[in-house]
C-alpha positions as CSV (number, residue, x, y, z in Angstrom):
1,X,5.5,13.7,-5.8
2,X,7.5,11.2,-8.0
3,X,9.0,8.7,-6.0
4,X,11.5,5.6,-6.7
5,X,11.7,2.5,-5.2
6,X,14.9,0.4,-5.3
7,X,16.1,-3.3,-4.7
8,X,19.7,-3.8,-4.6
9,X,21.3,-7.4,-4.1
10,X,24.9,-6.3,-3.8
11,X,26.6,-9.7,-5.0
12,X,28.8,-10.1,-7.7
13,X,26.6,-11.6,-9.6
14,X,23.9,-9.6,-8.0
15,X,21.7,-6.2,-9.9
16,X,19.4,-3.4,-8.8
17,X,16.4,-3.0,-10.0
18,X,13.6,0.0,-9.8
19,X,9.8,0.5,-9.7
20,X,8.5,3.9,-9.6
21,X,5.2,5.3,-9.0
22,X,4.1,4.2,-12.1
23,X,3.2,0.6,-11.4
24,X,3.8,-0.3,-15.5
25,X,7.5,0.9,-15.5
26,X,10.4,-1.0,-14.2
27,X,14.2,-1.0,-14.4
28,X,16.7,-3.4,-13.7
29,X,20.6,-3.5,-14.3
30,X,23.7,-6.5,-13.3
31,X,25.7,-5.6,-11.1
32,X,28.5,-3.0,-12.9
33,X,31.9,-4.5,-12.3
34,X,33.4,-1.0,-11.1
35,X,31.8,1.8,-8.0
36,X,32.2,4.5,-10.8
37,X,29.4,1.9,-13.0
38,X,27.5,1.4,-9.5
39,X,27.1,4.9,-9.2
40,X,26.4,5.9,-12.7
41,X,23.5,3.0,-13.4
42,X,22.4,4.8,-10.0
43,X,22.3,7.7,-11.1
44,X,20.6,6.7,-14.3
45,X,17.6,4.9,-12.2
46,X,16.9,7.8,-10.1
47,X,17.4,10.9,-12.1
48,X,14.7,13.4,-11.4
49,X,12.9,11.3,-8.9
50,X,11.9,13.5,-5.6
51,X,11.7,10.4,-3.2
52,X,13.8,7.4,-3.1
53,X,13.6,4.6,-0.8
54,X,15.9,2.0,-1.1
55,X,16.5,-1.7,0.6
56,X,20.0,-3.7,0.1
57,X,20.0,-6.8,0.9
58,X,21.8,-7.4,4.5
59,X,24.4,-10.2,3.5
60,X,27.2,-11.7,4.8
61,X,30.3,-14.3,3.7
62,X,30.1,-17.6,4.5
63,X,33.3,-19.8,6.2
64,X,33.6,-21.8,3.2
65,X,33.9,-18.4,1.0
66,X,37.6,-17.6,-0.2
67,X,39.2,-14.8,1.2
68,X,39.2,-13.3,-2.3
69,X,35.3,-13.8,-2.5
70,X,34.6,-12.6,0.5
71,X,36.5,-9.5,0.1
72,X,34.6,-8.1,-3.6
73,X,31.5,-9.5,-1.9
74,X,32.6,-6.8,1.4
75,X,33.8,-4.5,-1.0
76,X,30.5,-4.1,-3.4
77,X,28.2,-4.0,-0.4
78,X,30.4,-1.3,1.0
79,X,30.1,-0.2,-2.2
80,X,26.3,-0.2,-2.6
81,X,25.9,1.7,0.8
82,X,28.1,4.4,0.7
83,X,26.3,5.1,-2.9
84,X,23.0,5.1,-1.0
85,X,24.3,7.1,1.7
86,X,26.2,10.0,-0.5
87,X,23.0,10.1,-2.4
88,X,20.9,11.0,0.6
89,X,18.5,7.8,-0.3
90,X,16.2,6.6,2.8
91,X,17.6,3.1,3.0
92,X,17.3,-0.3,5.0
93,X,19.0,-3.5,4.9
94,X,17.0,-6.3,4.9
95,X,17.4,-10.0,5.7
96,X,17.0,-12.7,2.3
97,X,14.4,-14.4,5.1
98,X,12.6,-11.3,5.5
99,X,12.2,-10.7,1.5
100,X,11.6,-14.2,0.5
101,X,9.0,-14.5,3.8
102,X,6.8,-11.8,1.9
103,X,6.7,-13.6,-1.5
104,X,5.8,-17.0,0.5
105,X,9.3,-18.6,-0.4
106,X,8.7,-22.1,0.2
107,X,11.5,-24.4,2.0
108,X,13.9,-25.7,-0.8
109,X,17.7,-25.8,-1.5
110,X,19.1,-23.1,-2.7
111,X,19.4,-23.5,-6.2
112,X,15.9,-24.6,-6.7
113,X,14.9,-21.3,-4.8
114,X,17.0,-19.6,-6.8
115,X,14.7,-21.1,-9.7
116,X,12.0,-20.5,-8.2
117,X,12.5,-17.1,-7.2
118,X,13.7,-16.0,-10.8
119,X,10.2,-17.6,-12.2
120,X,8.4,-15.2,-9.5
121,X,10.3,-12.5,-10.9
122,X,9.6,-13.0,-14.3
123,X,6.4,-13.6,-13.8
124,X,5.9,-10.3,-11.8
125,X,7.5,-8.5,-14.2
126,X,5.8,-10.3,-17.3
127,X,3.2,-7.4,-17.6
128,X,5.4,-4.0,-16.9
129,X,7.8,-2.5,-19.1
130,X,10.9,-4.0,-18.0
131,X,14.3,-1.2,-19.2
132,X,12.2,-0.1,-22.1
133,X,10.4,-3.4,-22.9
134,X,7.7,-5.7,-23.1
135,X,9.9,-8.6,-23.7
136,X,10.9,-10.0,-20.2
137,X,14.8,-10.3,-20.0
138,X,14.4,-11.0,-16.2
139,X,17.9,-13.0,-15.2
140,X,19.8,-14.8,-12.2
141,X,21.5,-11.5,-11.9
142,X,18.4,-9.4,-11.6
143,X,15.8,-11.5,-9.8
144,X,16.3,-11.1,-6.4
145,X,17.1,-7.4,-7.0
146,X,13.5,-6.9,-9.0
147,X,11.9,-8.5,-6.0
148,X,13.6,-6.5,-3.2
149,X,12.4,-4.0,-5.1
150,X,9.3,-4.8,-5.4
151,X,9.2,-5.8,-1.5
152,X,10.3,-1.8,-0.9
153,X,7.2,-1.0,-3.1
154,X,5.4,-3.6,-1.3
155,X,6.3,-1.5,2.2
156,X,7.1,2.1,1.5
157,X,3.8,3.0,-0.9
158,X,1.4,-0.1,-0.3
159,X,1.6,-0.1,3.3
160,X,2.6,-3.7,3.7
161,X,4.1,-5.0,6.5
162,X,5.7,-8.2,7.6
163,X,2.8,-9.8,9.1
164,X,0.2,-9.0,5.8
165,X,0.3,-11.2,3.3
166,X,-0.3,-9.4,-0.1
167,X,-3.2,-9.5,-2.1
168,X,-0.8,-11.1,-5.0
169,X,0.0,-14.2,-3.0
170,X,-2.1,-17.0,-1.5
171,X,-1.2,-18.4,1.3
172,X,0.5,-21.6,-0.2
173,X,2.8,-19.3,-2.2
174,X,1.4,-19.4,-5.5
175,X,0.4,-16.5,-7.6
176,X,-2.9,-16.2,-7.8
């Protein structure tokens, strides 16, 4: 059975991203600025796959968010979701804590997790085929969507759960 696992951070500035069975193969993709690109760059990722799983990150808008930022933030979530749903995928939400917990995220600001997190990205990525390549064009858009991904992997085919820590991370976080 060929199966496809996806990682969706549905921001603006957010991508998808997906492993499949084959551990050396990887896809990832910004956001598309339109649902008709959403659903295409879907499509795309999981054509001819028998099983997909899928987790989108559960986000929210924050008080000091415009209206107009919270709205296209609502709106490609919404988005995201209703792709997921007309598409019959098995999907979950899941919390940035719960994610970033299971890579060992330490405490930081959020622009130097952001740093860090891309890094971890990269370097997960630094050894798989990454949208046809070897050359690693992991980005801010696609980090925390290659990770998600990863995490649904991590839980749906490894057996992971949230109180294992994976064989790829110590303890303190680092890569081992």
């Amino acid at each position: 059975m060929t199966e496809a696992y996806i990682g969706i951070d549905p921001g603006k500035s957010g991508g998808i991203a997906c492993f499949y069975n084959d551990d050396d193969v990887v896809r990832v993709s910004k956001c598309p600025d339109t649902p008709e690109g959403m659903y295409t760059i879907y499509g795309i990722l999981t054509h001819g796959y028998d099983k997909i799983y899928a987790y989108i990150e559960h986000v929210w808008g924050f008080p000091s968010d415009s209206s107009k930022t919270a709205f296209v933030f609502g709106l490609n979530y919404g988005c995201w979701k209703t792709i997921l749903e007309i598409s019959d995928c098995q999907y979950d939400t899941v919390n940035p804590r719960a994610w970033q917990k299971h890579f060992q995220t330490p405490k930081m600001e959020k622009r130097e997790r952001k740093q860090w997190l891309k890094k971890l990205a990269a370097e997960s990525a630094a050894s798989l085929e990454v949208n046809g390549s070897r050359t690693n064009n992991v980005t801010f858009n696609t980090a925390d969507a290659l990770l998600i991904a990863k995490y649904c992997k991590d839980i749906k085919y490894r057996g992971y759960n949230e109180k294992t820590t994976p064989k790829h991370i110590s303890k303190k976080g680092n890569r081992k």
